[in-house]
N, C-alpha and C positions, 0 to 999 in steps of 0.2 A: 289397849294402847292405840286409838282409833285418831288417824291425825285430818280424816275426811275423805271423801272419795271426789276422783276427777284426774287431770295430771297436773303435778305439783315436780320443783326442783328439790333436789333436797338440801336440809340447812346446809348441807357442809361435807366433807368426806368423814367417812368413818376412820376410826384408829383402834377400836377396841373390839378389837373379833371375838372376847365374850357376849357382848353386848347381844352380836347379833341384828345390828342396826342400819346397815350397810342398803344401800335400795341399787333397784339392780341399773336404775338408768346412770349408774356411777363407774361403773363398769364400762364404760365406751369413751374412747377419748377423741372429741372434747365430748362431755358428760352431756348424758340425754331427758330431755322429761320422764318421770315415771308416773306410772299410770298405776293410781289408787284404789283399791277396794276392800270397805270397810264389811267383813263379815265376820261371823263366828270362826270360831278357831276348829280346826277338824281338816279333812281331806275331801278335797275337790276334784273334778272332772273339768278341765280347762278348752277348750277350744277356740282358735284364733284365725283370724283370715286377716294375712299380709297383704298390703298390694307395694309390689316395689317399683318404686316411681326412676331410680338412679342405675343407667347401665354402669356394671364392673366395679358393683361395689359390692359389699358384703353383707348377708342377711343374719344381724345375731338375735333372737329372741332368750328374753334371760328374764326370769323370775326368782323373788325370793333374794336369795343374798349373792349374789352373780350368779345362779344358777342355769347355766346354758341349756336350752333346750331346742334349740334350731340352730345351723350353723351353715352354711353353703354360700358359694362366691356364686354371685350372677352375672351371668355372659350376657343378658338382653333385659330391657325395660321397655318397655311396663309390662307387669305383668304378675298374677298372684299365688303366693303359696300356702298351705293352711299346717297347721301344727295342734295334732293334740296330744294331752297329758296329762298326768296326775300330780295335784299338790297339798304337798303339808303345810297349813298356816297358824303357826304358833304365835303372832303377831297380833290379831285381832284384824290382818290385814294381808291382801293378795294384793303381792305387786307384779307387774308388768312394765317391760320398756324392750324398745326394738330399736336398732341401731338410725344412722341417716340415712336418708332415701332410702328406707322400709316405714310404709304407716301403716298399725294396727286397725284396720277396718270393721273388721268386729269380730267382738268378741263376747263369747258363753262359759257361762262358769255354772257347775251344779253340786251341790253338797253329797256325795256319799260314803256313807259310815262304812259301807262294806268294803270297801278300800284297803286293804294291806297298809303296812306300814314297815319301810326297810330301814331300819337306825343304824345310824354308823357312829362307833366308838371306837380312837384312834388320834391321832398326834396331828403335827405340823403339816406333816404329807396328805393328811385326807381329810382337811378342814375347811372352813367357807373362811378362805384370807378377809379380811375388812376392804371395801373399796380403796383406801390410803395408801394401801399394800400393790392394788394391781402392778402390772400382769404376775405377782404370784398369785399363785393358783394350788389347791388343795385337789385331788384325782376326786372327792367327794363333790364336788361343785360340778362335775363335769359329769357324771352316772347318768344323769335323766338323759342324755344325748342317747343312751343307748337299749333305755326302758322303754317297754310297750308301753301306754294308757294304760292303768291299773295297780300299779303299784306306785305308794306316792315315798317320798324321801325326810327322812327328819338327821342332820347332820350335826351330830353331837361332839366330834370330835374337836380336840384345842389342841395350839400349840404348846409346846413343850412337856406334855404331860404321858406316864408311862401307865403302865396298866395299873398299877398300885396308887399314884396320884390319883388318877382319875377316879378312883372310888372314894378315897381319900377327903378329897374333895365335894364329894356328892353328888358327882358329877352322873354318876351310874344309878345313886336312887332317884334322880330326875326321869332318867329314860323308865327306872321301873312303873315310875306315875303313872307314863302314857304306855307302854308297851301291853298290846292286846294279846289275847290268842289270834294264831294265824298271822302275827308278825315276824319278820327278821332283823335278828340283828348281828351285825359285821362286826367285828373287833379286830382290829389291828394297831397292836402295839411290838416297839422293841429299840426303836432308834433311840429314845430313853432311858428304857428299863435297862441297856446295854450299862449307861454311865454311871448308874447308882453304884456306890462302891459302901455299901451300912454293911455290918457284919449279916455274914448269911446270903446277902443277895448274888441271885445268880439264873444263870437261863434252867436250870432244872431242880431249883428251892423256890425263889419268891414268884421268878416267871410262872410257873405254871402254877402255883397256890392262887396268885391275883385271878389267872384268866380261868381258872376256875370258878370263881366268883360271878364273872359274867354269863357261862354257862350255864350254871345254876338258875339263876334270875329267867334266864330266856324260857330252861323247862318248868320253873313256877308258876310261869306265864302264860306255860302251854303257848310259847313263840317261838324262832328255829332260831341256835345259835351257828352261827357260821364263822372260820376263822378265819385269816387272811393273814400269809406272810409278809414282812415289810418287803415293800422293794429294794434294791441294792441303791444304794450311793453310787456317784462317779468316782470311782476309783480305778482307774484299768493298770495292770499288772505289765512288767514291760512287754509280754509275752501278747499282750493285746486282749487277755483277759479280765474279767471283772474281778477284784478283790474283795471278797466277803469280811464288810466290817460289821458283822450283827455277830461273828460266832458261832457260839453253839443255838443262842435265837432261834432260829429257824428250824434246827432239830427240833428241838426242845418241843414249840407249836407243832409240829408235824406229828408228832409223839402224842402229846394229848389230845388233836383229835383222832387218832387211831387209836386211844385205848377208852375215848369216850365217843367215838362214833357220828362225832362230828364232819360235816361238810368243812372240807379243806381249801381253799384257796390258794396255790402255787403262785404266789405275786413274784415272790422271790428269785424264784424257778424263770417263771416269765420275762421279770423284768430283766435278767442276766442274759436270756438268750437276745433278748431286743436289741441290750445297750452293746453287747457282742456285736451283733449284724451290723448297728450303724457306726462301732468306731468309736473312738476317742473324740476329735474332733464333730462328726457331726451331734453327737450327743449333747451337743454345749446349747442346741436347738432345743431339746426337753430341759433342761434344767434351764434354771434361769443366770444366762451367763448377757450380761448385757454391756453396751459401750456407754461410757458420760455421756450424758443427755438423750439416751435413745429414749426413755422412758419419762414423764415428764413427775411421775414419784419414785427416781430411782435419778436421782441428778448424777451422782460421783458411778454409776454402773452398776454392773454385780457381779461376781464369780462366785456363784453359787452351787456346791455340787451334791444337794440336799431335796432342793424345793425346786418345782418346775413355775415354767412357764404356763400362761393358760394352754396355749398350743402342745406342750408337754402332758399336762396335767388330763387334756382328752387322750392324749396316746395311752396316759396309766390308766384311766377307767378305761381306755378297750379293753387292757389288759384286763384287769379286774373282771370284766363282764368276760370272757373266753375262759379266765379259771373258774367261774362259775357253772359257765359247760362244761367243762371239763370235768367238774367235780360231779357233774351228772345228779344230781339234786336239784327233784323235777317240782316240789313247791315252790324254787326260786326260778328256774329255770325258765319256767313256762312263762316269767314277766319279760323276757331277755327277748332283742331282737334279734337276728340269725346274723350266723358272722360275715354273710353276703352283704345283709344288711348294712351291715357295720363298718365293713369294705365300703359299700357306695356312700355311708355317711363321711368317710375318711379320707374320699375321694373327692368329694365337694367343697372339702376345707382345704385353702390354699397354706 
């Protein structure tokens, strides 16, 4: 699906985050060139050398479908930064785009097959939004911020769809296609599967029968399945607690991987302790709570207490990447940058 190489605008903003069509210089507003490359489909070694021309502005480098891969506020210009990484092109094409006053100076890109692949299977919270949608943001779009070089990302996950949908749909024998040995893949479902109400369903009948499906697939695959509880909603209890609207969810996952020995994920765990620390009010900063016209695809505002911000959405991959240390499962572990690391990434984004 090769549309040429160079930098080109794109026709239009996306609207259809199945598509998957979304380029990443759409993601900056106002919308920036992106920068074209037509190759085979497979996993790349990227590397980029910034030079930032613009004091006290903002350095975003985003590939793929706003997939952020650089992020830090510059106090001084001129001056250069370099970024490397790994990526998944399912496209027939490597896109690239860096915000204003940032120009890509150059850039290397090398094809290798030995490259891991981490797929993520999962909802509305951990999916690449369509550019149309910005600043929602999926905690999937935000990951590579916090990956070494070597592990590249394939992001499978849709909105609205629960663990049983999404196979349903086909959506699971797609990832079987590509899934190698010595890959990962993440599942996180429940903010769905919660509302199904068909006879039978429930967090310890259909829940666990579906994600056992994906389980499965992974060890056929000889690839790691990993699970991940959803994160909590903005719900805070008068008492200034988080209100758990998943249920028994969260058991339920916590349950099957301990009696199948899966790497666990505490998203749930974590995200409660977070949204605890900063409160009711500042939390309206992760989620996407927005005024009329702050956003110029978000005209009437939003009070969203579901889906983050992009600025949100990197705080959930920290999280996500810390339950992965956590879960001490050292095949994925060793792609992870340290949580110092991840501090001084967290500290450079304004």
């Amino acid at each position: 699906m090769g549309r040429g190489s160079g930098y080109a605008a794109a026709p239009g903003l996306s609207g259809n985050e199945d598509l998957r069509d979304s380029w990443p210089g759409d993601y900056y507003s106002p919308a920036v060139p992106t920068l074209l490359m037509d190759v085979p489909n497979g996993n790349y070694q990227v590397a980029v050398k910034i030079s930032i021309e613009a004091q006290e502005s903002i350095t975003a480098l985003r590939e793929g479908v706003g997939h952020l891969r650089l992020l830090q506020q510059n106090a001084e210009a001129p001056r250069q930064v370099t970024a490397s990484f790994s990526v998944h092109v399912n496209s027939g094409q490597l896109m690239l785009a860096s915000g204003a006053g940032a120009v890509m100076e150059q850039v290397e890109i090398r094809r290798n097959a030995d490259i891991p692949t981490l797929f993520l299977a999962g909802d509305s919270t951990v999916t690449d939004q369509a550019s149309s949608k910005y600043p929602y943001s999926g905690w999937g779009q935000m990951l590579g911020l916090f990956l070494k070089d070597g592990l590249a990302t394939a992001n499978h996950a849709c909105s609205g769809r629960s663990a049983g949908s999404f196979i349903q749909e086909d959506r699971l024998t797609r990832i079987a296609k590509k899934l190698r040995k010595g890959d990962f893949l993440l599942i996180q479902f429940a903010h769905n599967d919660e509302k199904e109400t068909e006879d039978g369903a429930g967090p310890f009948t259909t829940y666990p029968h579906y994600l056992q499906q994906y389980i499965n697939l992974a060890r056929e695959k000889e690839a790691h399945p990993v699970l991940v509880s959803p994160m909590h909603r903005r719900f805070f209890e008068a008492d200034g607690s988080i209100r758990n609207t998943h249920g028994a969810y969260i058991e339920a996952m916590r349950q099957l991987a301990l009696r199948e020995k899966v790497p666990f994920i505490d998203l749930a765990g974590l995200s409660k302790a977070y949204f605890e620390e900063l409160g009711e009010e500042r939390t309206k900063q992760v989620f996407l709570w927005a005024e009329p016209g702050q956003y110029v695809n978000l005209p009437e505002g939003a009070q969203d207490n579901t889906h983050f911000t992009e600025a949100g959405a990197v705080e959930i991959a920290r999280l996500v990447v810390r339950g992965m240390r956590e879960a001490g499962f050292e095949p994925l572990s060793r792609h992870l940058i340290t949580e110092e690391e991840a501090a001084a990434v967290m500290n450079r984004i304004v």
